[in-house]
C-alpha angles and dihedrals in degrees: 000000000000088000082060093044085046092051090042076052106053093040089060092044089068102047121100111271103017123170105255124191134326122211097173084064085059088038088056093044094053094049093052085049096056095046090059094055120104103270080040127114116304097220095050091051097053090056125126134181085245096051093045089044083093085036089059100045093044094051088043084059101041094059091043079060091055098035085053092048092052094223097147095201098049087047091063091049093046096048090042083061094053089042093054085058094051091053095038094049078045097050089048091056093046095055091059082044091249101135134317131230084260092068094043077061106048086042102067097031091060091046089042079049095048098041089055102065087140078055115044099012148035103294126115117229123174106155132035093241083059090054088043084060092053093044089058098048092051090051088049087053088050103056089046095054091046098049113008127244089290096064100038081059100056103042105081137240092260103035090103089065109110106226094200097066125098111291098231084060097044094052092055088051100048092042092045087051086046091059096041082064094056095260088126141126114244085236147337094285092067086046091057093044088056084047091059094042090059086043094059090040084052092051091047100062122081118268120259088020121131082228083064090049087061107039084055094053087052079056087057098041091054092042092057083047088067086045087058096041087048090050089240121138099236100201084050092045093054086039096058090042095052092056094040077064089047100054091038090051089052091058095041083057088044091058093041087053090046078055097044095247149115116241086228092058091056119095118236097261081054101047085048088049079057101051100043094055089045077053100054096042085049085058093037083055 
């Protein structure tokens, strides 16, 4: 696979524009290097793949914040912090001679390389659910050549789903694999009606009890079915709507200071009064 990266390479590289080198890459790695010696930092040194795991995922959300925000500046912060985790778990393995950050690299430029087939060889792509199909097959491949047919019969449809991730976004993939697999409504109207059907099992089950927890998390899960049907990213979705409740909040403290007052001491028809008015000047902006 690396003679067919070689070749992706040297085509770009001739293209017009071409990234060329970059010096302050090599500049990063060799900081995070030096800060893992032995008269380096402390708290670098004492790092493991297992104690930067939380490190990771904070910094990964963190620059989704920003990228979601559309500060430029603070983009390039943001995703400076994710790349120094990248470079440092990459510096600990390499110390137990696990992998470098070379590797990490050429890793991900040979998959990037073997999942474009419509890019760098002979396969047609229009659409991106066409490109979605060929994705798929290439990862299929993957798994087969990595494994053998044994093992890709055994792992399950679902096992690549991370189940670390949020589970908002967790839901939409599961159920989207789901479908792929044919385990699918004819359309959104089945999806409401199953909607419906968890709403009035919810309902069902005492107050307080774990059943009724459940039973509420099915509701969810319906609900993010509707989200995948629609074509709607459910965990952006819920992002964009909490801080549409923040910014409307802040605006809701702003008016009860103007009136010399704290929003707790308001009563509910007051707090509404609020909020309706932080809801209209948001439409009037």
């Amino acid at each position: 696979m690396s003679n067919e990266a070689d070749r992706v390479d040297e085509q770009a590289r001739d293209r017009l524009g071409a990234p060329g080198a970059h010096p302050e890459f090599d500049r990063l790695v060799r900081t995070v290097w030096r800060l893992r010696q032995e008269d380096g930092c402390p708290w670098d040194r004492e790092q493991t793949h297992e104690s930067l795991a939380r490190y990771m995922v904070e910094e990964a959300y963190e620059a989704a914040e920003a990228l979601r925000a559309g500060d430029a500046p603070h983009m390039a912060e943001e995703l400076g912090d994710v790349l120094y985790q990248v470079v440092l778990n990459s510096q600990v393995a390499s110390e137990d001679d696990a992998f470098s950050i070379d590797d990490v690299c050429r890793a991900i430029g040979e998959k990037l390389v073997r999942r474009h087939p419509h890019v760098f060889g002979d396969v047609g792509a229009q659409t991106p659910e066409e490109v979605a199909r060929i994705w798929d097959v290439a990862k299929r491949r993957e798994r087969e050549a990595a494994g053998g047919p044994a093992k890709a019969d055994v792992a399950g449809l679902l096992d690549s789903v991370p189940r670390s991730m949020p589970a908002l976004m967790q839901c939409q993939k599961i159920s989207a694999r789901a479908a792929k697999a044919g385990f699918e409504w004819d359309d959104v109207s089945g999806v409401w009606e199953k909607v419906r059907e968890e709403r009035d099992e919810f309902e069902r089950e005492p107050k307080g009890s774990q059943s009724r927890a459940l039973e509420f998390g099915d509701l969810l899960f319906a609900l993010v079915n509707v989200a995948r049907m629609e074509g709607i990213d459910a965990e952006l979705a819920l992002a964009r709507s909490n801080e549409k409740f923040r910014r409307r909040w802040s605006r809701m403290e702003e008016l009860a200071r103007e009136r010399g007052c704290a929003l707790e001491a308001l009563s509910t028809a007051k707090l509404n009064g609020l909020w309706d008015r932080a809801k209209e000047e948001e439409k009037l902006s």
